[in-house]
Backbone as CSV, one residue per row, in Angstrom:
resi,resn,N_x,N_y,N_z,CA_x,CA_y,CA_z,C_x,C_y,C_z
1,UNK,0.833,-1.174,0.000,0.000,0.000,0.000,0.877,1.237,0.000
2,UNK,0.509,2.252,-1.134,1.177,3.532,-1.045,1.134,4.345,0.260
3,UNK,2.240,4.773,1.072,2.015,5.656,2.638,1.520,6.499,2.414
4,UNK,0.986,7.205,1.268,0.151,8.488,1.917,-1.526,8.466,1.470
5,UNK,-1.869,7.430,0.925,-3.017,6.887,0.300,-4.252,7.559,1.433
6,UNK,-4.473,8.458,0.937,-5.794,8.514,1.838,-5.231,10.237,2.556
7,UNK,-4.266,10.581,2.743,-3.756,11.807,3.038,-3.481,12.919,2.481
8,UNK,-4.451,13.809,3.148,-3.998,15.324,2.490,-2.701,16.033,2.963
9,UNK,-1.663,16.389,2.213,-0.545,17.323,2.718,-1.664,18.507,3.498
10,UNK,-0.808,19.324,4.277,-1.302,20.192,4.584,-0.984,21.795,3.923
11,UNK,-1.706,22.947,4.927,-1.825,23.874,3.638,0.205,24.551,4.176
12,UNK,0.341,23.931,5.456,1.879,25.051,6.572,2.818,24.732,6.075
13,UNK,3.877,25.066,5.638,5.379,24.759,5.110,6.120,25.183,6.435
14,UNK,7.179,24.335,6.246,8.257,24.912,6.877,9.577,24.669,6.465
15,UNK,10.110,25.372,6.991,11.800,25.342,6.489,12.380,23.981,6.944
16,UNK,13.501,23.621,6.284,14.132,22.514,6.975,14.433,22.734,8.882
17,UNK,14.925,24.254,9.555,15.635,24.636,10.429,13.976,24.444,10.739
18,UNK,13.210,24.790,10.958,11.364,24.998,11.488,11.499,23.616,11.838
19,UNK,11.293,23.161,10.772,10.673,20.988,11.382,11.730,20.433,11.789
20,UNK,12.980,20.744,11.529,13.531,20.032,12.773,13.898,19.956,14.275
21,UNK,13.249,21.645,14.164,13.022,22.108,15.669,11.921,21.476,16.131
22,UNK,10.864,21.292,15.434,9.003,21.014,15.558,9.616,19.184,16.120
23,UNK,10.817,18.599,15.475,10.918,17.386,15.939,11.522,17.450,16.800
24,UNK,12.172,18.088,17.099,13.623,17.744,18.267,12.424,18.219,19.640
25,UNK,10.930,18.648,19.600,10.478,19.150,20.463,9.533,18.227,20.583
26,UNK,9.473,17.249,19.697,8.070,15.463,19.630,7.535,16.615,19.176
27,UNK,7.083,17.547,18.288,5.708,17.939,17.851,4.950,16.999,16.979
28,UNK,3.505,16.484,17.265,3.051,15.467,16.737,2.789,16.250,15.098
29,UNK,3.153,17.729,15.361,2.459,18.573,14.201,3.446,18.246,12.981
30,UNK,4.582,17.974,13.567,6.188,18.288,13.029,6.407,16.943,12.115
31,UNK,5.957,16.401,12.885,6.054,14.439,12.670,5.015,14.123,11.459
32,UNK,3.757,14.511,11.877,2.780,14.531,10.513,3.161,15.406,8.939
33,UNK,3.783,16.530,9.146,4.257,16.705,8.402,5.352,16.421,7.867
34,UNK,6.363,15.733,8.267,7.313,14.971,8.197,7.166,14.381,7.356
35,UNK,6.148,13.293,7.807,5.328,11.923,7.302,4.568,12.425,5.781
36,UNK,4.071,12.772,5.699,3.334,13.936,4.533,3.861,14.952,3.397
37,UNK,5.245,15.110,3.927,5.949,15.176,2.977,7.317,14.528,2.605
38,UNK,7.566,13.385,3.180,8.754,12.902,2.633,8.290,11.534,2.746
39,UNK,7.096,11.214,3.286,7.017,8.849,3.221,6.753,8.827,1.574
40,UNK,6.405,9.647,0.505,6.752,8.930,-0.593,8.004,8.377,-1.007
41,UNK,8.868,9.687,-0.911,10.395,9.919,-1.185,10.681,8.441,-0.732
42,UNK,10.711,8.206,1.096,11.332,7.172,1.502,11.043,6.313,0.941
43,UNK,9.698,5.637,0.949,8.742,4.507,0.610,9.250,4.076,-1.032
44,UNK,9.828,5.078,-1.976,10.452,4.769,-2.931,11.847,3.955,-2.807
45,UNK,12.659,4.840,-2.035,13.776,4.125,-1.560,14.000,3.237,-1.034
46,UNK,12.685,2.825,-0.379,12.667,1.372,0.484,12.096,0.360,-0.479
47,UNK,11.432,0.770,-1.471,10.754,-0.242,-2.492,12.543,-0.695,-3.241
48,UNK,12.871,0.433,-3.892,13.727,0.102,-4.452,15.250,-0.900,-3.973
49,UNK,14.800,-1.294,-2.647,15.494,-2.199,-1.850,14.790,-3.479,-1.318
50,UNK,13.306,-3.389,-1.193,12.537,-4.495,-1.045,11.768,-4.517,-1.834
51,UNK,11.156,-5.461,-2.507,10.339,-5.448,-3.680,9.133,-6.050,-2.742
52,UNK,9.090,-6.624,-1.808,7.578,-7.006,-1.042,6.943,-5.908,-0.617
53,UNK,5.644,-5.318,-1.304,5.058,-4.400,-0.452,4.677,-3.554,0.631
54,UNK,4.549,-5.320,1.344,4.186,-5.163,2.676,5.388,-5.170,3.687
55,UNK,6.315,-5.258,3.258,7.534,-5.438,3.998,7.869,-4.112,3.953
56,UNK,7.642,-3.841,3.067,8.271,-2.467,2.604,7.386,-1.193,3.134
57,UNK,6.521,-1.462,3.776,5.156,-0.511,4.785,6.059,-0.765,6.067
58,UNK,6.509,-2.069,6.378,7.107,-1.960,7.694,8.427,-1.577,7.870
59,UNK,9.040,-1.459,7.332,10.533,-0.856,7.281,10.499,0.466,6.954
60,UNK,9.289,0.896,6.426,8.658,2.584,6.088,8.678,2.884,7.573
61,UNK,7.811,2.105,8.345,7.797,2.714,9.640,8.743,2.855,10.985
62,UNK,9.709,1.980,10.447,10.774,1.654,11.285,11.419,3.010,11.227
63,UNK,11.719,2.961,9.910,12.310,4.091,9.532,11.793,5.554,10.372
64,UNK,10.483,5.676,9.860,9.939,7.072,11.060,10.386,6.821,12.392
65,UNK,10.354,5.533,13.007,10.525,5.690,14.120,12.080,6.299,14.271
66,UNK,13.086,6.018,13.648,14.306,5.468,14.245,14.905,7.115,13.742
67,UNK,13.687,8.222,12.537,13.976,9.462,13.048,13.563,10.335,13.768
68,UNK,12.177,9.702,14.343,11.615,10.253,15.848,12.504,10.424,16.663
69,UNK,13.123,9.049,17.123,13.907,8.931,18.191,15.439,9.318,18.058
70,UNK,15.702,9.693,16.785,17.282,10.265,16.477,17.248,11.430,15.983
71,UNK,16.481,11.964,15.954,16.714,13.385,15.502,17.603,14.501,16.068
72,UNK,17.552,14.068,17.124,18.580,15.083,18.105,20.071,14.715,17.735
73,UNK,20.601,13.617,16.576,21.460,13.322,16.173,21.790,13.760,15.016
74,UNK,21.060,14.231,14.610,20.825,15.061,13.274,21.978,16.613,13.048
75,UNK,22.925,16.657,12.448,23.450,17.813,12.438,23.725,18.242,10.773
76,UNK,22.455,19.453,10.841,22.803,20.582,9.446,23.914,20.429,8.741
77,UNK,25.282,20.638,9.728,26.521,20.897,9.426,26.744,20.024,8.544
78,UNK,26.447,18.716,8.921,27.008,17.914,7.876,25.902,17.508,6.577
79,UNK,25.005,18.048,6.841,24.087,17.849,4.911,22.656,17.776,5.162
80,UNK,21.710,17.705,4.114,20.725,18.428,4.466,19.726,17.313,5.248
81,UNK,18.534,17.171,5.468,17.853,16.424,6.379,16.954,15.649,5.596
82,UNK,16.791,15.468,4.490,16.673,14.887,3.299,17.593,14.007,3.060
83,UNK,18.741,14.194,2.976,20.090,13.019,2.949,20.362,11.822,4.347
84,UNK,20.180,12.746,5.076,20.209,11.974,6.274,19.035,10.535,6.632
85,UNK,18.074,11.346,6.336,16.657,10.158,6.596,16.758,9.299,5.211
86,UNK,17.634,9.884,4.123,17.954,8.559,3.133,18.667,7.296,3.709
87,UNK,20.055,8.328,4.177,20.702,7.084,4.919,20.489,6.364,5.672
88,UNK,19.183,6.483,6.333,18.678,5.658,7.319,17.795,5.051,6.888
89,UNK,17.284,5.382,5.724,15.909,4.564,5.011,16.762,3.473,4.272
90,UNK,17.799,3.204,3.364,18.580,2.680,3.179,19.286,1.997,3.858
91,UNK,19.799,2.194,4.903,20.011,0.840,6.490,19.425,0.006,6.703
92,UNK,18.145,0.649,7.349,17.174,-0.179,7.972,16.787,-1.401,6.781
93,UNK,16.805,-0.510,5.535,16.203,-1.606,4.265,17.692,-2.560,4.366
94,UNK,18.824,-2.762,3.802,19.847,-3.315,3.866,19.612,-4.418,4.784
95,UNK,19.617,-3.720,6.239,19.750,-4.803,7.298,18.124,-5.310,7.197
96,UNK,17.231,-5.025,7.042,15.642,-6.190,6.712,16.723,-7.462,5.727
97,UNK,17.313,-6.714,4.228,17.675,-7.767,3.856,18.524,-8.706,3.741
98,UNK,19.566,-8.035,4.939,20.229,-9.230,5.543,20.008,-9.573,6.514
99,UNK,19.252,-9.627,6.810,18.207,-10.439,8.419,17.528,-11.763,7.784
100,UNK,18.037,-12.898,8.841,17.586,-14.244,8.752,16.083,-14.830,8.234
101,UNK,15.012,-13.598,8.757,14.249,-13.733,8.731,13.464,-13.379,6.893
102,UNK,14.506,-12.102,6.742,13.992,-12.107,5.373,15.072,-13.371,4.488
103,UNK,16.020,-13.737,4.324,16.382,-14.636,3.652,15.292,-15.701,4.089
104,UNK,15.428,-16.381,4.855,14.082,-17.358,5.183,13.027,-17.355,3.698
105,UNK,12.079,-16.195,3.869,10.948,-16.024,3.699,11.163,-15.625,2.384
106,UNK,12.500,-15.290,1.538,12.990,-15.058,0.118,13.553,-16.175,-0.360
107,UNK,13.696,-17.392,0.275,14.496,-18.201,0.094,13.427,-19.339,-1.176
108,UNK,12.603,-19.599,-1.081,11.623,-19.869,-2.403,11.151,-19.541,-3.252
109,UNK,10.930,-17.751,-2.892,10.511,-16.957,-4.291,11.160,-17.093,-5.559
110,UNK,10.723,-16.960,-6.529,11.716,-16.610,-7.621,12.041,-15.321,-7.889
111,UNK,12.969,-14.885,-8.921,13.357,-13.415,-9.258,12.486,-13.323,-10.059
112,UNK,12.510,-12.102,-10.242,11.093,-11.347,-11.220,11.844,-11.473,-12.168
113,UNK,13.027,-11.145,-12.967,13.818,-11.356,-14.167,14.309,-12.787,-14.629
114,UNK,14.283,-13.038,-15.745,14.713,-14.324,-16.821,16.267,-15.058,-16.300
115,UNK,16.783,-13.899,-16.275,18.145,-13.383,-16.888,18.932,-12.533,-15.610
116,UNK,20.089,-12.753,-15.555,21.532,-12.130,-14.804,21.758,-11.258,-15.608
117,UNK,21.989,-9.779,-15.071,23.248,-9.019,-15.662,24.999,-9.169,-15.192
118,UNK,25.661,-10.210,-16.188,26.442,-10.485,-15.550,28.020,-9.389,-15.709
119,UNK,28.285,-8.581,-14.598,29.167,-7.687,-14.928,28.898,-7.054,-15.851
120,UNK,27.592,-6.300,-16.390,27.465,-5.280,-16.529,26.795,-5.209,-17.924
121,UNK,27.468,-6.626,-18.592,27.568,-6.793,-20.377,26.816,-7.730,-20.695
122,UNK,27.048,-8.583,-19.935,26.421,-9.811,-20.883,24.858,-10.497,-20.134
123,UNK,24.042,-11.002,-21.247,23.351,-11.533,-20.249,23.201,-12.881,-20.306
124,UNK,23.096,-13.704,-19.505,22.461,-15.204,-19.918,21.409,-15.235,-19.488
125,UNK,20.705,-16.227,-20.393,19.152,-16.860,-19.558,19.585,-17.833,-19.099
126,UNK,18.426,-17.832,-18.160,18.028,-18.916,-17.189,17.483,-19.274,-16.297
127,UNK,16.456,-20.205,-15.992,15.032,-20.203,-15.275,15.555,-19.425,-13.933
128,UNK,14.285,-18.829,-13.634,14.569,-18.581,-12.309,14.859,-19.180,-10.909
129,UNK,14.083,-20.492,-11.409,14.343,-21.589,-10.029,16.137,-21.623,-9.496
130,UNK,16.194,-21.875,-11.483,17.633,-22.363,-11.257,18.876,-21.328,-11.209
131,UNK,17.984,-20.311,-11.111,19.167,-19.179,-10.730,19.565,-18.486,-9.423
132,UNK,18.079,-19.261,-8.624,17.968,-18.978,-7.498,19.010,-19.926,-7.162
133,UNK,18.916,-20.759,-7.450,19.356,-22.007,-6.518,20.630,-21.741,-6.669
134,UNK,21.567,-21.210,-8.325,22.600,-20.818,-8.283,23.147,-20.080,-7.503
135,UNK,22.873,-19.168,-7.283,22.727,-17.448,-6.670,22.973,-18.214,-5.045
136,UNK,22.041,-18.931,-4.411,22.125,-19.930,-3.194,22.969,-20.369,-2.613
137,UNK,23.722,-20.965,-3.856,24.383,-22.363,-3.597,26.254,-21.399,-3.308
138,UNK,26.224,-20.263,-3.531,27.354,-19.510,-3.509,27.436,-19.439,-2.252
139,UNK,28.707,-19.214,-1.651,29.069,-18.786,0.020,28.270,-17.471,-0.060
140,UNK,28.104,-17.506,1.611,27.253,-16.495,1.816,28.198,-15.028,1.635
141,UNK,29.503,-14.937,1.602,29.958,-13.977,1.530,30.046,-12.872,0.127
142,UNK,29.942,-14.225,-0.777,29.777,-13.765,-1.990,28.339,-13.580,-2.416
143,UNK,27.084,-14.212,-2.329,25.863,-14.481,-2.320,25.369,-13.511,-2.042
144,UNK,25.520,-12.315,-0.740,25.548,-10.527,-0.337,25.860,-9.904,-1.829
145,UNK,27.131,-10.219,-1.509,27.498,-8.706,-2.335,27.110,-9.303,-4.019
146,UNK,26.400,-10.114,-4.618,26.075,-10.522,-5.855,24.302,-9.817,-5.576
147,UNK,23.931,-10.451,-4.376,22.547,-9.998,-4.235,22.728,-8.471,-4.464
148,UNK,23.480,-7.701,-3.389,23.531,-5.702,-3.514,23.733,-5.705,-4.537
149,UNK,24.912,-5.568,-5.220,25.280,-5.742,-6.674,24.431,-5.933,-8.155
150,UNK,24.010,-6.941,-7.912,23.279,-7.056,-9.565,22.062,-7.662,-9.359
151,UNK,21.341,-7.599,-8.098,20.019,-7.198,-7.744,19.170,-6.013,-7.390
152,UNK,20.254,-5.698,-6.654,19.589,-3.756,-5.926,20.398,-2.921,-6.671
153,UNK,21.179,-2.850,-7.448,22.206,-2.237,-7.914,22.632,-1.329,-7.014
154,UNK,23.635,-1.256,-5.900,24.310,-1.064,-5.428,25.634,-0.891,-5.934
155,UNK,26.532,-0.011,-6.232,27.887,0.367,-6.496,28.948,-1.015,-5.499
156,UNK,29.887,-0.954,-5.522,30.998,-1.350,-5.160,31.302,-0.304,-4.346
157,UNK,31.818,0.863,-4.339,32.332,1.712,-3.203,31.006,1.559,-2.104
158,UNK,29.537,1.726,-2.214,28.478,1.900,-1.535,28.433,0.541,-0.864
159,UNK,28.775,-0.398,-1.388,29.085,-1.663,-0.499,29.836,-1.888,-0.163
160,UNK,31.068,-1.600,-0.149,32.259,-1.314,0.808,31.816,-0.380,1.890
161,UNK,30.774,0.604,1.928,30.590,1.464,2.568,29.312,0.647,3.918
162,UNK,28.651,-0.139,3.106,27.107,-0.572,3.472,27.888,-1.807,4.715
163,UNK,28.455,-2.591,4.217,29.242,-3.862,5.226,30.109,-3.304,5.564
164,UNK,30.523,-2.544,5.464,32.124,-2.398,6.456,33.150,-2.739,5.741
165,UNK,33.520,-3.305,4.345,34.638,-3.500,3.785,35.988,-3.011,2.534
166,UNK,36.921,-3.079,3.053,37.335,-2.464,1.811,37.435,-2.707,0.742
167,UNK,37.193,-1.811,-0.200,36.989,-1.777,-1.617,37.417,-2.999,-2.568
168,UNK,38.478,-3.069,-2.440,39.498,-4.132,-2.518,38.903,-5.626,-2.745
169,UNK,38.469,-5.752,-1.646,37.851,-7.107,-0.960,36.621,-7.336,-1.731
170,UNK,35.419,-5.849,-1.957,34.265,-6.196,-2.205,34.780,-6.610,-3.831
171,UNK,35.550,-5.864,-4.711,35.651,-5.986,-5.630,36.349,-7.607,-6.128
172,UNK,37.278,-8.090,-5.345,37.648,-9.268,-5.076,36.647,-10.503,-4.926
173,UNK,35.936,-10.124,-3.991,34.960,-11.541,-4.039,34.102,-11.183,-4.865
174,UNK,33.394,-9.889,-5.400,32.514,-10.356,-6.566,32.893,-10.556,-7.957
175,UNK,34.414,-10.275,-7.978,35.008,-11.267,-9.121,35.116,-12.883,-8.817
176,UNK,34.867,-12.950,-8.150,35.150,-14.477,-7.843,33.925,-15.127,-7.545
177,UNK,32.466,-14.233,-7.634,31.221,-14.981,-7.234,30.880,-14.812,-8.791
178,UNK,31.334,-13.968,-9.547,31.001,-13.923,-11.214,31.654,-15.354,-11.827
179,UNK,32.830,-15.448,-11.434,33.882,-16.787,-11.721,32.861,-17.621,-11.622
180,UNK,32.671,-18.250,-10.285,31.889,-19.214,-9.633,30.646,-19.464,-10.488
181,UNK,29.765,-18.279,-10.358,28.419,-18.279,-11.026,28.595,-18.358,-12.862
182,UNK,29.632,-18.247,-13.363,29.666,-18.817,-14.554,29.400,-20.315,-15.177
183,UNK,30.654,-20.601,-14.315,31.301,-21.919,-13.663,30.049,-23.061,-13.396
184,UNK,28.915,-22.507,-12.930,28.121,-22.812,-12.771,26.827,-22.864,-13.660
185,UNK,26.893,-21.811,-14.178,25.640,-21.830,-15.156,25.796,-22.700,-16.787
186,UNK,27.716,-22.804,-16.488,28.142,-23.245,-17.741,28.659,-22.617,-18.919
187,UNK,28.909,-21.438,-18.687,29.361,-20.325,-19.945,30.537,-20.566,-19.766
């Protein structure tokens, strides 16, 4: 379900410096408008990291919460308040999809696509069952960064950034989960 389905923006603007005072003070006024003008924005960004709907309503809300309760962490200085509640809408989504619970419950679906983009160029077909199962059957270390990579499209520096690793490394094992997953599909 779209988050604002059923909601009128209101007629009050405020400045970025206004609502983040209206939050840093719990204004429920501050928060609704919050909500009213930026849960599309997020709710995009979180789709574009979870493709389940409904998953993606609850990690919408996580998200509000986790800038209810952090806002006082929030500093101008370093960029605008728009960037910030990205980076956190983008976390929270990340860690949903590396949480046990969503592999679990992704672990039978199929991919919505035929076909791998493999490194960028080429594509092969191939059923989805069996690409899942490919995609699967990889160590989990590589199996991440193939999922960020050439599922969510995620950069290489942004996943060095997202896990904690250096560049180096990410670029390293997903040459070697491309190897593997060739290796495998038979090309």
């Amino acid at each position: 379900m779209h988050p604002t389905n059923g909601r009128l923006k209101g007629t009050n603007t405020y400045s970025e410096l206004e609502l983040v005072a209206l939050l840093r003070s719990k204004s429920q006024t501050g928060f609704r408008y919050l909500y009213d003008h930026y849960a599309d924005a997020l709710f995009g960004q979180v789709r574009s990291i979870i493709p389940d709907a409904n998953v993606a309503g609850d990690v919408l809300q996580e998200v509000f919460l986790k800038i209810w309760r952090n806002i006082d962490q929030y500093d101008p200085a370093k960029g605008k308040l728009f960037t910030w509640m990205m980076q956190i809408t983008r976390s929270i989504s990340i860690d949903m999809l590396r949480s046990r619970d969503w592999r679990n419950s992704q672990r039978n679906n199929s991919l919505t696509d035929d076909h791998i983009q493999v490194a960028g160029t080429v594509q092969y077909g191939y059923s989805d069952a069996g690409l899942r199962r490919t995609v699967q059957a990889l160590k989990t270390e590589y199996r991440e960064l193939v999922e960020l990579s050439y599922f969510q499209g995620y950069t290489q520096e942004e996943i060095s950034r997202m896990l904690n690793l250096p560049l180096g490394t990410v670029k390293t094992r997903l040459r070697t989960a491309l190897v593997q997953l060739r290796q495998k599909i038979g090309n």
